[in-house]
Each structure stands twice: as structure tokens, then as C-alpha cells.
C-alpha positions in Angstrom: 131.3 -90.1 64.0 129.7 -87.4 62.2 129.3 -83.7 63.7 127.1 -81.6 63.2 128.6 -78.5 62.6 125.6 -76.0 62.9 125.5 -77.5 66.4 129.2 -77.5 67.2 129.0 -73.6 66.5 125.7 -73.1 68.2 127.7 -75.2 71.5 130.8 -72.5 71.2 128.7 -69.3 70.9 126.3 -70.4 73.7 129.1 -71.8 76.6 131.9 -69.6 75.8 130.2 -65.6 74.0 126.9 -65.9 75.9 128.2 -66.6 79.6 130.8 -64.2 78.9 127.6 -61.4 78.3 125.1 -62.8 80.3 127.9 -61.8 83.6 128.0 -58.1 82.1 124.3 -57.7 82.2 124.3 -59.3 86.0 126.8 -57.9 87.0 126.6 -54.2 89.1 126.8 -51.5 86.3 126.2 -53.8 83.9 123.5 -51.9 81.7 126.1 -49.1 81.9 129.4 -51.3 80.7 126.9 -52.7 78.0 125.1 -49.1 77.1 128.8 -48.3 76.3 130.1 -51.9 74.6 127.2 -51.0 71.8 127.9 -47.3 71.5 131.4 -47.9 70.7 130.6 -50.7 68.4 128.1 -48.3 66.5 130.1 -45.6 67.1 133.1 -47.1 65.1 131.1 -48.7 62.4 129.3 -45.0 61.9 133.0 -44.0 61.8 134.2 -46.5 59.6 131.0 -45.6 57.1 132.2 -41.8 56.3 136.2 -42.4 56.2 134.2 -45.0 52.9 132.1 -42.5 52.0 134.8 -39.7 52.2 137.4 -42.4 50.0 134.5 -43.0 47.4 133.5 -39.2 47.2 136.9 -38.2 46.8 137.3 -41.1 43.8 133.6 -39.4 42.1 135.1 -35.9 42.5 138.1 -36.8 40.5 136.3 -39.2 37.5 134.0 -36.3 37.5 136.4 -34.0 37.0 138.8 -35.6 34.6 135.2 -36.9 32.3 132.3 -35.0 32.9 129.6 -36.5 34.6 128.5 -38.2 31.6 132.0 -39.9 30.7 132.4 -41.0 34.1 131.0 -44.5 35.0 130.2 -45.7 38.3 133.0 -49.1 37.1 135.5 -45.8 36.4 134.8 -44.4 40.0 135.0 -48.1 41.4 138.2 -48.2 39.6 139.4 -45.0 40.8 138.2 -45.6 44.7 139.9 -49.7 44.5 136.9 -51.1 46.1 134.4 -53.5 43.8 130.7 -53.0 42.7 129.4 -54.3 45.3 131.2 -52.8 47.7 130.7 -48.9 46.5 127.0 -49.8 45.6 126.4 -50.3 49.8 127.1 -46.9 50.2 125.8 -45.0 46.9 123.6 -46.6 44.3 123.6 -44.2 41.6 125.6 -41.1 39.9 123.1 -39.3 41.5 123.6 -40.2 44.5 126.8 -39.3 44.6 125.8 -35.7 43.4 123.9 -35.8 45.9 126.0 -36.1 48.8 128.4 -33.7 47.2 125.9 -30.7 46.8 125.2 -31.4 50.3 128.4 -31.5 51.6 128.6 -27.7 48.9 125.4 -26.4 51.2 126.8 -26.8 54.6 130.3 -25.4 53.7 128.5 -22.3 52.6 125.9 -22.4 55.2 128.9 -22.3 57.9 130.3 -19.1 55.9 127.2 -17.5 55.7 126.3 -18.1 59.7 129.5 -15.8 60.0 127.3 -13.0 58.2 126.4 -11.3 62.0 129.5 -11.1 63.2 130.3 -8.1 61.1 129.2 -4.2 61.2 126.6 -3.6 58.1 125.6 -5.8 56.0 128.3 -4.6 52.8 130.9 -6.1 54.7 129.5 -8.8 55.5 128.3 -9.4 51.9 131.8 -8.7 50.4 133.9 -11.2 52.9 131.3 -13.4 52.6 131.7 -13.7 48.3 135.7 -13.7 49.4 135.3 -16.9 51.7 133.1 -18.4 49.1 135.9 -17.8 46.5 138.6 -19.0 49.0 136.6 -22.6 49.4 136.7 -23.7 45.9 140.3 -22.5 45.2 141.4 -23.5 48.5 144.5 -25.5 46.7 144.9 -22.8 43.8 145.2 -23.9 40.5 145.7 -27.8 40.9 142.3 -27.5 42.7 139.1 -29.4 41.4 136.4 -27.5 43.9 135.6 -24.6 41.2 135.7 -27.2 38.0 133.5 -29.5 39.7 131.4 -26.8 40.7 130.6 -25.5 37.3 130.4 -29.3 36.6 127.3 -30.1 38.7 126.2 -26.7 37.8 126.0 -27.9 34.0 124.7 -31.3 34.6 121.8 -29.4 36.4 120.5 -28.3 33.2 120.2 -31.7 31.6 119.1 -33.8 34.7 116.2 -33.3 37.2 117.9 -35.2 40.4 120.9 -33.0 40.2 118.7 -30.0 39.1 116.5 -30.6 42.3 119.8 -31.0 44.4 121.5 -27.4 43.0 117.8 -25.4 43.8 117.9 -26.6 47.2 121.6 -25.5 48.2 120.6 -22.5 46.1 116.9 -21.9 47.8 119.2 -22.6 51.4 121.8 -19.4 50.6 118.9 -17.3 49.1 117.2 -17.7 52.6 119.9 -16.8 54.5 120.8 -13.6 52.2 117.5 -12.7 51.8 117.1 -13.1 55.7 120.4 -10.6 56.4 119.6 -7.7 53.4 116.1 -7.5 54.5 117.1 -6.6 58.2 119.5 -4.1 57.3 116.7 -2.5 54.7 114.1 -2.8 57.5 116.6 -1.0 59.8 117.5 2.0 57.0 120.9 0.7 56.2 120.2 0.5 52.2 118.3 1.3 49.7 118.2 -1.6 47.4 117.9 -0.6 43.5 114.6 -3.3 42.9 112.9 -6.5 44.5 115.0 -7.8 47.8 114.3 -11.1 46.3 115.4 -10.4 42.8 118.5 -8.4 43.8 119.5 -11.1 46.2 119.1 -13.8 43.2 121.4 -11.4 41.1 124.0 -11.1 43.7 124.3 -14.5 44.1 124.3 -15.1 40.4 127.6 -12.9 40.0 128.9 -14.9 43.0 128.6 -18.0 40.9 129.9 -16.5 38.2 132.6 -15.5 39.4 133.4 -18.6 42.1 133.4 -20.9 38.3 135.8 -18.6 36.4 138.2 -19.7 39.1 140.2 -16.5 39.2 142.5 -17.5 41.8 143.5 -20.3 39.1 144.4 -17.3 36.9 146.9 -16.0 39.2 144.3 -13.7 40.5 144.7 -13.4 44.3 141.7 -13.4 46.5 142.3 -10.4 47.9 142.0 -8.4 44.5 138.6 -9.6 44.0 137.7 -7.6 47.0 137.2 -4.1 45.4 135.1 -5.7 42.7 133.0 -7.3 45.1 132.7 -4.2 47.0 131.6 -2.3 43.8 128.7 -4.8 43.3 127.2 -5.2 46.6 127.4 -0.5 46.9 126.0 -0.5 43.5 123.0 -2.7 43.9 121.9 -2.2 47.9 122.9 1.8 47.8 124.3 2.2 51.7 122.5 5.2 53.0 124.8 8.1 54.7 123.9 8.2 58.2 
């Protein structure tokens, strides 16, 4: 006798799955229990999707890293994150892509450290710790650390390639707002008395930030901490505090 098998399977899922649901949606509560079977399912398959995600960005950072991101290949970051083609094209499509997430995952890091810019008493302080914290989170491992090489490698690619270039003004146009947002306050209130343009000086301070954040210091032996004074210097120098 021959089976179908299509309809052998169709049989199973309809008398022994179906009946099975169909009593949770009659059931009392039911739209609750089953509100809760699919955010569960979701939720764990959303969960499931950045632990990947996380594993293949941590795979790009290193190929990045170790060849540039011209010498590595998507087949070296397959390699590097053990999953297959296939598999790592689901979740990112292109080198781009990946530089993508990773710049983004760069702006809300920084855009967390700059929220913190209120909580302190004039705006020099909050400048200088500010530049520190930056510092700290891309040498937060010291010298076996790839934050501060990878950040002067996107950085680099930006010049050569519009996607990534397009990527690295957004984080940038993001902390520029926020800077430009906290030094024109403390100007409109009488705090300082910048040296030129607010937007021009806030473009510069960030510049030296940069500068500074891919020289990697703390990679150097240089503590954290000692950067502090030269920060300090900077942010007097160009906003002149005025004496109350």
C-alpha cells in the first residue's frame, strides 16, 4: 500500500499540534497563555539573533584588525566566526554592513558617555571627564585592546569608501550635536568665552579627541589619568572660563 506522505504529515500536525492549540485559544485566558507562548518564541529567537550578531561582529573586528579592511574577506570573517556563507550572509550582507553595525554600536557607547555631560558642575569638567571616558572605552583592555586600532581603522577606510564615510559623519554629526548643544548653554549662560565659531571650536575639540583616542596612549603605558591635565589645558585654552 502506498502512503502518501504529504498526507501522513498533514494527519499528525492536524490531530495531535492543532487540537493541542485550538484548547489554548478556548480555553479561559487563553489569548493571554498564547499572547505569551509567541512573545517568548520571538523573544528568544530576537535573543538568539544578537548573541549571532555579537559572535560575527566580534570575528569582523578581529579580521579587521589583523588585515585592514581591504585584506579582510567576508570567507576570512566566515572562517574566523566558524559559521558558513550562508549562514553569516542572513545576518550581514556586505563589509559594509558590518561597518555599519559597528559604528553604530561606536555612537551609542559615546552617546551614553556624553548623556553623563549634566551631571557635572560647568561645562570644563564635564568636557575633560568626558574626553577621559572616551579614552577609557577604546583602551578598556590596555594594550592587547583592538577598540583604538579598529577605530583609526574605520576612520581610514572612511576616506576611500562612501558607505563607511556616510556611517563615520553620522556618529560624528550625533556627538557634535550633543557638544554643540552643552557649550552653547554654558556660553548663553556667561560661563565662557569661546576663542571663535561655537561650531568650529566644537569640531576642533572633537578632532583632538580623535586624535588622541587613535594614538592609543594608554597602549604606551600612558595611564588615563595623566591625560587629564592635557585635556584640561585644551578645553581652558579654547572656551576661556570666565571669573565669576
Amino acid at each position: 500500500m502506498r502512503v502518501n506522505i504529504r498526507s501522513f504529515l498533514w494527519y499528525l500536525v492536524t490531530d495531535s499540534i492543532l487540537p493541542k492549540q485550538s484548547k489554548l485559544l478556548t480555553d479561559d485566558g487563553s489569548d493571554r497563555e498564547s499572547g505569551c507562548f509567541v512573545a517568548k518564541l520571538f523573544g528568544k529567537r530576537a535573543q538568539n539573533r544578537e548573541v549571532q550578531e555579537a559572535r560575527i561582529l566580534e570575528a569582523a573586528t578581529n579580521c579587521f584588525v589583523r588585515a585592514g579592511f581591504r585584506g579582510a574577506s567576508m570567507n576570512d570573517i566566515c572562517s574566523e566566526a566558524g559559521m558558513s556563507p550562508g549562514a553569516l550572509y542572513r545576518y550581514f550582507p556586505s563589509k559594509e554592513s558590518l561597518i555599519e553595525a559597528i559604528v553604530a554600536g561606536h555612537r551609542k557607547a559615546s552617546a551614553e558617555i556624553l548623556d553623563r555631560m549634566s551631571g557635572y558642575g560647568n561645562i570644563i569638567d564635564a568636557l575633560v571627564m568626558v574626553g577621559l571616558d572616551h579614552v577609557r572605552q577604546k583602551s578598556a583592555n590596555g594594550v592587547d585592546d583592538a577598540s583604538a586600532r579598529l577605530f583609526a581603522e574605520v576612520r581610514a577606510e572612511a576616506i576611500r569608501n562612501e558607505a563607511v564615510a556616510a556611517q563615520c559623519e553620522l556618529y560624528e554629526g550625533q556627538m557634535r550635536e550633543k557638544l554643540l548643544s552643552a557649550v552653547g548653554a554654558a556660553k548663553a549662560r556667561g560661563e565662557i568665552d569661546p576663542v571663535g565659531d561655537l561650531e568650529l571650536v566644537v569640531a576642533s575639540l572633537a578632532a583632538m579627541g580623535e586624535g588622541i583616542i587613535m594614538r592609543n596612549f594608554p597602549a604606551q603605558g600612558v595611564p588615563v589619568e595623566a591625560l587629564e591635565p592635557m585635556f584640561r589645558a585644551l578645553a581652558v585654552g579654547i572656551l576661556r572660563p570666565v571669573q565669576a
